[in-house]
Every structure is written in structure tokens, then in C-alpha cells.
Residue frames as a rotation matrix with the C-alpha (Angstrom) as fourth column:
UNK 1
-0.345 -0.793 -0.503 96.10
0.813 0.016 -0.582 89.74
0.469 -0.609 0.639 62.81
UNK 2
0.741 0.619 -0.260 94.86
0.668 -0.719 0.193 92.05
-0.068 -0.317 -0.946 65.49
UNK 3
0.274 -0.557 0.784 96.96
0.570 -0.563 -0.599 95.46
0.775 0.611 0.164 65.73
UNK 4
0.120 -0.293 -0.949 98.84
0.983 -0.101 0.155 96.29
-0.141 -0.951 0.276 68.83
UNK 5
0.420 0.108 0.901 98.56
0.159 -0.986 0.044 99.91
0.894 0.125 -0.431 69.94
UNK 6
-0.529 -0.815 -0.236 101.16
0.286 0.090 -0.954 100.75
0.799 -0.572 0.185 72.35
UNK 7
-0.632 0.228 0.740 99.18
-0.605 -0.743 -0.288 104.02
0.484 -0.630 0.608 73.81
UNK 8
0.000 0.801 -0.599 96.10
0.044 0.599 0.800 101.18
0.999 -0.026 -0.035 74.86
UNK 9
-0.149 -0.464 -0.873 98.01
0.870 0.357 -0.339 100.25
0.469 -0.810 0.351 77.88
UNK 10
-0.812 -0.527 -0.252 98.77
0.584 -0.721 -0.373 103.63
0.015 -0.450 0.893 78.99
UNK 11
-0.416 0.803 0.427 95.28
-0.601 -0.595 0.534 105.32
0.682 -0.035 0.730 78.36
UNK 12
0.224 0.408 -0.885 93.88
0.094 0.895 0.437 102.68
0.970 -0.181 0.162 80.82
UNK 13
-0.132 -0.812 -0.568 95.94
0.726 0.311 -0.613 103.18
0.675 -0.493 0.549 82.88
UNK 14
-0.990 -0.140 0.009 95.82
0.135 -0.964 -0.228 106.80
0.040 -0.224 0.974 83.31
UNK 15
-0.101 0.995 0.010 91.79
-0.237 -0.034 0.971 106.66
0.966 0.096 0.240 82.90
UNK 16
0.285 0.188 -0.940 91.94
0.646 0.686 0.333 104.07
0.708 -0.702 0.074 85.75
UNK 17
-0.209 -0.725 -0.656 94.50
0.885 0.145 -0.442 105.55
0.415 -0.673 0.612 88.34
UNK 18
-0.837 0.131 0.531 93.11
0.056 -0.945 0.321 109.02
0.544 0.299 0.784 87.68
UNK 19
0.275 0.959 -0.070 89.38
-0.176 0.122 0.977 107.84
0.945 -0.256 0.202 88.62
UNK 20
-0.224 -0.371 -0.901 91.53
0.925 0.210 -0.316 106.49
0.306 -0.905 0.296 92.16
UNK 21
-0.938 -0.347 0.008 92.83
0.307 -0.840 -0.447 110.20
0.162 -0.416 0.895 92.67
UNK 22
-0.591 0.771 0.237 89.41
-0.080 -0.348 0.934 111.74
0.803 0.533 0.267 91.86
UNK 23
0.189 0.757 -0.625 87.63
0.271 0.572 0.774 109.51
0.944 -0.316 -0.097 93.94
UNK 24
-0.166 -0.504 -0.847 90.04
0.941 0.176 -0.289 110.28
0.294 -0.846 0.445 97.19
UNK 25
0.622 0.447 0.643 88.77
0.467 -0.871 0.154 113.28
0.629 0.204 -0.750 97.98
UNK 26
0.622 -0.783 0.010 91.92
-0.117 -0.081 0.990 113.85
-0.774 -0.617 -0.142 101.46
UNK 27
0.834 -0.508 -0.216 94.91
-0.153 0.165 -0.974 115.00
0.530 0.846 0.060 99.63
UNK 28
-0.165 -0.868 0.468 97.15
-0.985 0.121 -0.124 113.42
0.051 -0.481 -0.875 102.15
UNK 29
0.466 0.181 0.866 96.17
-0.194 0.976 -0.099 110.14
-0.863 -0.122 0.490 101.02
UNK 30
0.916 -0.152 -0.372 97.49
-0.388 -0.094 -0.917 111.12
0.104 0.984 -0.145 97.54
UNK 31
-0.141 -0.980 -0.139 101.30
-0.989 0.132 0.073 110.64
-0.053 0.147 -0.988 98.84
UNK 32
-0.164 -0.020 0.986 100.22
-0.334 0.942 -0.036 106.78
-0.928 -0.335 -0.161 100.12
UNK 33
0.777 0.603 0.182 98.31
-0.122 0.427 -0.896 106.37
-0.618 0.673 0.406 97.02
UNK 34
0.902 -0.157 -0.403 101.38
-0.411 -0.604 -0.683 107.29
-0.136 0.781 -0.609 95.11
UNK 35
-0.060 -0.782 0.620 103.65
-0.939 0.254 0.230 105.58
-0.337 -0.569 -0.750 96.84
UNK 36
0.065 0.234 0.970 101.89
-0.100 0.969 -0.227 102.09
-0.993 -0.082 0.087 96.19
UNK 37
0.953 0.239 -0.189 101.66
-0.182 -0.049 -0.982 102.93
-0.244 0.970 -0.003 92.18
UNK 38
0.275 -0.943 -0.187 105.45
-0.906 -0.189 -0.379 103.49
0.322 0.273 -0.906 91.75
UNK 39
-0.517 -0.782 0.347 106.54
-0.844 0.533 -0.057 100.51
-0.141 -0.323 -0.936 93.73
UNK 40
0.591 0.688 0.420 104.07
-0.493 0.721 -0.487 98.20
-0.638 0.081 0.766 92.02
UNK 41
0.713 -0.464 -0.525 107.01
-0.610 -0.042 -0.792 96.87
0.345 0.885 -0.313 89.61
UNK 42
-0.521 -0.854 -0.015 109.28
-0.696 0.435 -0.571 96.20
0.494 -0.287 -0.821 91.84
UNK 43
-0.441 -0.266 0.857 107.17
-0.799 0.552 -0.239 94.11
-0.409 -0.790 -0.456 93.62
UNK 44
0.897 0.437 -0.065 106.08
-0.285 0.459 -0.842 92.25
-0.338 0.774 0.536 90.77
UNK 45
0.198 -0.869 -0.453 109.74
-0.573 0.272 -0.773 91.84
0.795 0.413 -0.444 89.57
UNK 46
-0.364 -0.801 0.476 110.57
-0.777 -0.021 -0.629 90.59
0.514 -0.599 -0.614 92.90
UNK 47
-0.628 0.275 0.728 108.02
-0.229 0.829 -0.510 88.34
-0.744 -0.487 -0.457 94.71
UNK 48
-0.912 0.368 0.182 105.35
0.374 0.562 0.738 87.79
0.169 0.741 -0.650 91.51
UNK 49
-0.645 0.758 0.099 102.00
-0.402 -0.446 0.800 88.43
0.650 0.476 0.592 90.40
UNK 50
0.087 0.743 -0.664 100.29
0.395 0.586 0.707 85.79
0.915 -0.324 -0.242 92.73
UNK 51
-0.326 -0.444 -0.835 102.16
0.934 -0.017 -0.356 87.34
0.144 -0.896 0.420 95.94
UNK 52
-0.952 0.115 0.283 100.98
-0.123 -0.992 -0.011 90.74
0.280 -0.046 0.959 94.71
UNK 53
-0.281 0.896 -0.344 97.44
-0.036 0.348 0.937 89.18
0.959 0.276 -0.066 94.29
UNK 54
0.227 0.143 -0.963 97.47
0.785 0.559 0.268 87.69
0.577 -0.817 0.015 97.97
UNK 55
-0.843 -0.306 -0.443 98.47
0.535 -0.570 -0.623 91.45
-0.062 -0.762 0.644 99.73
UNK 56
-0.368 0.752 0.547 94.67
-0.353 -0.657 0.666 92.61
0.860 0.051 0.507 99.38
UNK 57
0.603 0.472 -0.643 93.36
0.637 0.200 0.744 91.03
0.480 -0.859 -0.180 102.11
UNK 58
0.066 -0.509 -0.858 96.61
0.998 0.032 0.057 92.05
-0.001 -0.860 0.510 104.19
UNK 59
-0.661 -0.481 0.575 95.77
0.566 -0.823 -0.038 95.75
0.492 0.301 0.817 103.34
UNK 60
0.262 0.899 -0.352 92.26
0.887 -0.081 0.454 95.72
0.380 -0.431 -0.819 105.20
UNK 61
0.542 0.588 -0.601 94.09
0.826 -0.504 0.252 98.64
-0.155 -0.633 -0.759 107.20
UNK 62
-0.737 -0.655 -0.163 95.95
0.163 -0.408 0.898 100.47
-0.656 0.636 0.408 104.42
UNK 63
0.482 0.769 0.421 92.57
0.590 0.070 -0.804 101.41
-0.648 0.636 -0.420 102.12
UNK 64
0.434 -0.180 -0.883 94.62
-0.673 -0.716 -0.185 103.95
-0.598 0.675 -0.432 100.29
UNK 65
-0.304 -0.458 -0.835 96.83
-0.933 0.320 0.163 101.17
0.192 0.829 -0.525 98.79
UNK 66
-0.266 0.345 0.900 94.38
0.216 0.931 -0.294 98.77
-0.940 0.116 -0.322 98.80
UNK 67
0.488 0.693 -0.530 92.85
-0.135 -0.540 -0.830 101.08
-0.862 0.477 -0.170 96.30
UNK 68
0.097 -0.529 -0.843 95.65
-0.981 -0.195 0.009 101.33
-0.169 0.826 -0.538 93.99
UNK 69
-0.782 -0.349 0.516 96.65
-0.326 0.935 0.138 97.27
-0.531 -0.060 -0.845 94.28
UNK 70
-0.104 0.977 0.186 92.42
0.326 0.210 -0.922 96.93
-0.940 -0.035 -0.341 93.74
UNK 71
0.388 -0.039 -0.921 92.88
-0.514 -0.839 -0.181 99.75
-0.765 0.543 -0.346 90.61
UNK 72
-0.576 -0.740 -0.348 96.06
-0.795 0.410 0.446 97.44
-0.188 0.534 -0.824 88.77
UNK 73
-0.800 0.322 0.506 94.07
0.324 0.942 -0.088 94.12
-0.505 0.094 -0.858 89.03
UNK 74
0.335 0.928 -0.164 91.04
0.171 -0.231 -0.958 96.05
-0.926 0.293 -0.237 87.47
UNK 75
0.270 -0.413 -0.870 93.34
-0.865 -0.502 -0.030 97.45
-0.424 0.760 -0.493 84.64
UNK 76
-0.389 -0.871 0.299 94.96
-0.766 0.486 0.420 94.48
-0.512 -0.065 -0.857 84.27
UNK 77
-0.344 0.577 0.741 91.94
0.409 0.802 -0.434 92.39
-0.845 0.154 -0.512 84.10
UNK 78
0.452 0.886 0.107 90.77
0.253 -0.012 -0.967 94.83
-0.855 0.464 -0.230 81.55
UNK 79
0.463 -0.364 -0.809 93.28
-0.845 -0.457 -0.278 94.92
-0.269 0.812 -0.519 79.25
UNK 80
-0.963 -0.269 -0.008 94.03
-0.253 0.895 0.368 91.12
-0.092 0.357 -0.930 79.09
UNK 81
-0.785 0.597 0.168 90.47
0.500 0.770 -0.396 90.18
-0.366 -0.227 -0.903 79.33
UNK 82
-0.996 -0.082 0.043 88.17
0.092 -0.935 0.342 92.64
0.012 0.344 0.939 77.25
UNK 83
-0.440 0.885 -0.149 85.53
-0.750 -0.271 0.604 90.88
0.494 0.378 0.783 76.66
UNK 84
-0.383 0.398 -0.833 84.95
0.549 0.824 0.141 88.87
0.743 -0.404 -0.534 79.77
UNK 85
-0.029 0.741 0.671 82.19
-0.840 -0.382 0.385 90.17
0.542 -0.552 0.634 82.22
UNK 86
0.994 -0.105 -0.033 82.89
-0.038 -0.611 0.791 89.93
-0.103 -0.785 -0.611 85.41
UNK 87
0.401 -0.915 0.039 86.61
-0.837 -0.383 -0.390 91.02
0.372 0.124 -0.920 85.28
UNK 88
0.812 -0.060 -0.581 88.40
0.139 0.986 0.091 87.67
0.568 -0.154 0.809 86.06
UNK 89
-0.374 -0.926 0.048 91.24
0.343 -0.186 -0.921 89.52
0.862 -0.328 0.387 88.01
UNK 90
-0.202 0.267 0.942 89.22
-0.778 -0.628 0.011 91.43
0.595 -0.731 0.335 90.56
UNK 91
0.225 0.937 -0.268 88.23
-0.676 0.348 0.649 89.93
0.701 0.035 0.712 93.31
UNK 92
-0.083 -0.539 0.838 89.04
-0.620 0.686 0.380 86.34
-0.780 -0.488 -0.391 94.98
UNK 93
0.938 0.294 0.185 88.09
0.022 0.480 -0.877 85.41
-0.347 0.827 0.443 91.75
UNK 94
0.635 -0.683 -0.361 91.30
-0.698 -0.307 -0.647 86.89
0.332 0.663 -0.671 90.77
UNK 95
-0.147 -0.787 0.599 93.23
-0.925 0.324 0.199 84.68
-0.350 -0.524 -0.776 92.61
UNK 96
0.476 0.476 0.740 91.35
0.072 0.817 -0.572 81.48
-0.877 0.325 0.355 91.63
UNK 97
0.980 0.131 -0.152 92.08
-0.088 -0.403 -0.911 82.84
-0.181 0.906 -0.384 88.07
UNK 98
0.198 -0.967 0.162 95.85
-0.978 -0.205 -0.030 83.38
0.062 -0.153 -0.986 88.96
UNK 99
-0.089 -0.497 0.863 96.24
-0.739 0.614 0.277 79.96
-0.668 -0.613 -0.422 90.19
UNK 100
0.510 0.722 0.467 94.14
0.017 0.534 -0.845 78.25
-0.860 0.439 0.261 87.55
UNK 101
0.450 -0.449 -0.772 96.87
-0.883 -0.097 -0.459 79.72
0.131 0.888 -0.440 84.69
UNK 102
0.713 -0.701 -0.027 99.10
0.702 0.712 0.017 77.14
0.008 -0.031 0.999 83.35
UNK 103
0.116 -0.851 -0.511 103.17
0.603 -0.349 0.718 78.02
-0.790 -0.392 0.472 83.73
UNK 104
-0.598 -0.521 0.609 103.13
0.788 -0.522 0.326 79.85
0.148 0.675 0.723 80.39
UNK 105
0.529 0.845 0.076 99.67
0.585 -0.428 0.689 81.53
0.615 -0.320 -0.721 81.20
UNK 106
0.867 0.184 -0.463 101.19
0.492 -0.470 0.733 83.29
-0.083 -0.863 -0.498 84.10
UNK 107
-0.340 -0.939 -0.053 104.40
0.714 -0.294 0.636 84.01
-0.613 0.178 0.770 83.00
UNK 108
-0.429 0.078 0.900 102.80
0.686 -0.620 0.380 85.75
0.588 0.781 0.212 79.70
UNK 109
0.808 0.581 0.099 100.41
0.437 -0.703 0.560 87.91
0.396 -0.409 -0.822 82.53
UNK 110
0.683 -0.490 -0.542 103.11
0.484 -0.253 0.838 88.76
-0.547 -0.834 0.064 84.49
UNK 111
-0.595 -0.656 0.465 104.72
0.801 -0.430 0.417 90.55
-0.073 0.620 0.781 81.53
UNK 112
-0.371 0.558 0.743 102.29
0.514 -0.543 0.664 92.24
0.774 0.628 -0.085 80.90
UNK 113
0.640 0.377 -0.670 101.64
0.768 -0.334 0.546 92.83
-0.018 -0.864 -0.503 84.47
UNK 114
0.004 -0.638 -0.770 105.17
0.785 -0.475 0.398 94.56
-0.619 -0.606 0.499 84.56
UNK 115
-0.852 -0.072 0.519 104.57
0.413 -0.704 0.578 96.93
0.324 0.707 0.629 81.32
UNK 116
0.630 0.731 0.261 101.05
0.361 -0.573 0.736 98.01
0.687 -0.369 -0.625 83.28
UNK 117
0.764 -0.058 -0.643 102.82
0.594 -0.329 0.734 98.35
-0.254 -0.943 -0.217 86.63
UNK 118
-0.662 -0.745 -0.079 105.59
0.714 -0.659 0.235 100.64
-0.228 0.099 0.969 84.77
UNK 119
-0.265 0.401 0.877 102.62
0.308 -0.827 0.471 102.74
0.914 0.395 0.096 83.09
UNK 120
0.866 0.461 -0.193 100.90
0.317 -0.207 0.926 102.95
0.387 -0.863 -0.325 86.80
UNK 121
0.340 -0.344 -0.875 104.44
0.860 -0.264 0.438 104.31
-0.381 -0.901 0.206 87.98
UNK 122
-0.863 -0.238 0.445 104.86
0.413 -0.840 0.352 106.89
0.290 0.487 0.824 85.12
UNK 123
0.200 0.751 0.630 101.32
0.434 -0.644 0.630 108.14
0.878 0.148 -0.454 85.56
UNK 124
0.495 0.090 -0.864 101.33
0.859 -0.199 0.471 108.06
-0.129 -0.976 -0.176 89.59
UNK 125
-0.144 -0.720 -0.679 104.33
0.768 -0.514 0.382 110.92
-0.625 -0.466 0.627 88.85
UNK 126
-0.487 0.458 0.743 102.10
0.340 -0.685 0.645 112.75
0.804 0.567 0.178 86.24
UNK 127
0.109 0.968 0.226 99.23
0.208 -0.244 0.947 112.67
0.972 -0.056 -0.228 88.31
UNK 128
0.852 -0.022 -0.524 100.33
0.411 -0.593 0.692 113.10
-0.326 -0.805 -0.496 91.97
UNK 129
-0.033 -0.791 0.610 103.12
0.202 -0.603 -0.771 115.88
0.979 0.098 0.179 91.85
UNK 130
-0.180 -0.161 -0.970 105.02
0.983 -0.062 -0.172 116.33
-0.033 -0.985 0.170 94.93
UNK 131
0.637 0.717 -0.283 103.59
0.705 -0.393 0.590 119.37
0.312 -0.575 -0.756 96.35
UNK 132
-0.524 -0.803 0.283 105.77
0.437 -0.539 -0.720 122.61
0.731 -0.254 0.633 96.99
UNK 133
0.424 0.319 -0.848 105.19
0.889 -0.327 0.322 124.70
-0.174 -0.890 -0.422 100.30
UNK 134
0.908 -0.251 0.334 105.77
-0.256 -0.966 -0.030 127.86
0.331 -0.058 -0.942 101.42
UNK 135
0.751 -0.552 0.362 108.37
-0.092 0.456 0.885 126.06
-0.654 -0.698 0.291 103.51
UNK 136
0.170 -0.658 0.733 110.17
0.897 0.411 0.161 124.72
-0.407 0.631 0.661 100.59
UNK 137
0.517 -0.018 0.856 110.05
0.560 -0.749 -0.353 128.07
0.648 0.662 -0.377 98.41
UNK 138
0.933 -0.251 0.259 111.44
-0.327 -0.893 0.310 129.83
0.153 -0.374 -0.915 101.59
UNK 139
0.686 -0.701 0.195 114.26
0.018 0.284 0.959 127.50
-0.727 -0.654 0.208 102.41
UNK 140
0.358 -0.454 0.816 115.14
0.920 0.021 -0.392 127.18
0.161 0.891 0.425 98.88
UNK 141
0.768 -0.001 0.641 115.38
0.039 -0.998 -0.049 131.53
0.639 0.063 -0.766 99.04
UNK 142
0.931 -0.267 0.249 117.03
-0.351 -0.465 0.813 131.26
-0.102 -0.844 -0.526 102.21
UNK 143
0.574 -0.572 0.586 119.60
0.629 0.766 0.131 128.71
-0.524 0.294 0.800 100.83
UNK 144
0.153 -0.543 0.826 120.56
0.889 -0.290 -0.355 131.26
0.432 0.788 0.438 98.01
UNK 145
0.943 0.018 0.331 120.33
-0.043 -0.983 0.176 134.06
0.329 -0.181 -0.927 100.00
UNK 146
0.805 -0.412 0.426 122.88
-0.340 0.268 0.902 132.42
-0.486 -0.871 0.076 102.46
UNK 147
0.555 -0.713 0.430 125.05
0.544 0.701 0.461 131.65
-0.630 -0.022 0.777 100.03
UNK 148
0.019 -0.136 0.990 125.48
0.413 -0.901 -0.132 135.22
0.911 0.411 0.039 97.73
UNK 149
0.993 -0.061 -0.105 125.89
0.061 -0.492 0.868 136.78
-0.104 -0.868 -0.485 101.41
């Protein structure tokens, strides 16, 4: 019997999503990037794994969350698939691959899709933190100042 380690998932994850940030050197792509991590769940809960598959192309002018979308299907592929070379998720392969499951096949991925796409929306809020300004720090001040007046 093999031995499920919970943390697997989640080190992957965070390895992966991390290497995204890293890589983006413009930290005003970081909010977009972040944006697409977090709301990878819901659209998995909502339209499916194959529908999620089929929005790379339509990102052609969105590269920040092509990246992340591009980032999950790598993870994904490498934590159901370990020991297959070339990643059967990446790609148009990935689609082929998607379509090719039988009805349990895809159902079981798509669990597992949604326990990655929750780690990818805990990390995204590790790893991008919203950003404080001077702005914010002053309005906050002014806020309390304006109200002990």
C-alpha cells in the first residue's frame, strides 16, 4: 500500500506557484497572477476541469494568468502522473488526455484537481500579500485621528 502524505500536494504547489512569482519579475502582474490562483476552485467547481483546460488558448492576451492556469496543469500533471515524461496535462496534449479519461477517470482528476486548486489559493495568499502604501498607513492614521478629535 503506498502512503499518502497530505503535505505532497501542498509542497508542489508552493514550489510550483512560487517559481511563477519568481519568474515575473513586474510586481503589478503579481495582483493578476493572484487573482487567477484563488479563483481556480471556483471555476473548477463550477464549469469543470475540461472547460478550465480549454481557457489557455483564450488567454493568448492575459499571459499573467495564462501562467498560473499553465502552472496548475503542470502541478497537476505532476502529482497525478509522476512517472510519466512528458507531463500528460501540459500542453494540447492535456486536453487529448482530458478527453481520453473514462467518466470515473475524470471525475477522480477533478477531485483532486479541486484539493490542488484550494492549495494554489492558500499559497497565492501566502505568497502574494496585498501590499500596504503610504496611502493606506496614512488614511488608516487619518481615520483614527478623525475620530479621537
Amino acid at each position: 500500500m503506498a502512503n499518502y502524505d497530505p503535505r505532497k500536494n501542498s509542497i508542489k504547489v508552493y514550489q510550483n506557484l512560487k517559481a511563477v512569482k519568481e519568474s515575473t519579475q513586474q510586481t503589478e502582474h503579481h495582483d493578476e497572477q493572484k487573482s487567477q490562483a484563488v479563483e481556480l476552485y471556483t471555476y473548477i467547481a463550477t464549469w469543470g476541469l475540461m472547460r478550465l483546460k480549454g481557457e489557455d488558448p483564450a488567454l493568448v492576451n492575459q499571459i499573467q494568468k495564462q501562467k498560473i492556469l499553465r502552472c496548475f496543469f503542470q502541478t497537476l500533471g505532476e502529482l497525478v502522473y509522476p512517472n510519466t515524461q512528458p507531463n500528460p496535462l501540459v500542453g494540447m496534449e492535456g486536453m487529448r488526455k482530458i478527453i481520453g479519461l473514462s467518466a470515473s477517470e475524470y471525475l477522480g482528476l477533478t477531485g483532486v484537481a479541486l484539493q490542488v486548486a484550494r492549495e494554489f489559493s492558500f499559497w497565492a495568499e501566502a505568497l502574494y500579500p496585498k501590499q500596504r502604501s503610504n496611502n493606506d498607513v496614512n488614511q488608516t492614521t487619518n481615520q483614527v485621528t478623525t475620530v479621537n478629535s
